[in-house]
N, C-alpha and C positions, 0 to 999 in steps of 0.2 A: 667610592674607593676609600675616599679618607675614611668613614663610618667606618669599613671594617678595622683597620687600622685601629682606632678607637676602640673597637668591641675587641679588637684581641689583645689589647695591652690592656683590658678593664677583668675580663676575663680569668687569667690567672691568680689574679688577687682575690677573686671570688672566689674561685676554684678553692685555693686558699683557705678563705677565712671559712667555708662549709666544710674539709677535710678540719679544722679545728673544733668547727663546733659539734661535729658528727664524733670527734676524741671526746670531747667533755661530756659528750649525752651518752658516749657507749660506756663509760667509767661506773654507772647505776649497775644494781643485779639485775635487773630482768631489761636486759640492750637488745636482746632480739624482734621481743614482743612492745617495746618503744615505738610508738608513732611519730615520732618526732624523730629519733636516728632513720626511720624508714624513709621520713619525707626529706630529710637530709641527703640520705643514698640518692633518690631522686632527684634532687636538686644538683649533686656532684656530678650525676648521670647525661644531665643535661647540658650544665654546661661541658664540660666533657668533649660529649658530640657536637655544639658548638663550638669550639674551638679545632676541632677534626676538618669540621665543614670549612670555615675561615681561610685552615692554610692551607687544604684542598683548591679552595678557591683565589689563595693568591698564591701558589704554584703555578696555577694554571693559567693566573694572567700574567706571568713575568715568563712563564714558557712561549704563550703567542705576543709576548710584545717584544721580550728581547733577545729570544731564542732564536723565535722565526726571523728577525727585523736585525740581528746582529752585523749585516754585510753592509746595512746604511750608512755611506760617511759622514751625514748630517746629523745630530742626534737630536737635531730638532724634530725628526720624523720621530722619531722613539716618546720623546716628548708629548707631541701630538696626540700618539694613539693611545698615549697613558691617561692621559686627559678626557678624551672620547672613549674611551672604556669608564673611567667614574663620571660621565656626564651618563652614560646609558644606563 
């Protein structure tokens, strides 16, 4: 759990610094036919859809940890199963 965390606050900055350099490499005359803006595009593409996937994926565990688990008076159970989701 904490890894994603990680990957998605590392993420944007990439995201980032590839939409700059993908600016400076398309600023040449011939930016279409650049392989390097190309492998740029794909690298922005990539991450991209990792960061899709991420918050797809921590939607989807604070839906069944604190959605479904919200009538618990303890919040140590909320706790618990947050813990045992990044242990699994």
């Amino acid at each position: 759990m904490r890894g994603c965390i990680v990957v998605i606050g590392q993420n944007p900055v990439q995201i980032s610094a590839e939409e700059k350099k993908k600016a400076t490499a398309g600023k040449g005359g011939a930016a279409a036919s650049n392989p390097r803006l190309t492998s740029l595009r794909a690298a922005i593409d990539t991450l991209n859809a990792r960061v899709q996937a991420l918050e797809t994926l921590m939607k989807q565990v604070f839906n069944g940890v604190f959605v479904q688990r919200y009538r618990d008076i303890d919040e140590h159970i909320r706790i618990e199963c947050v813990q045992a989701v990044g242990r699994w």
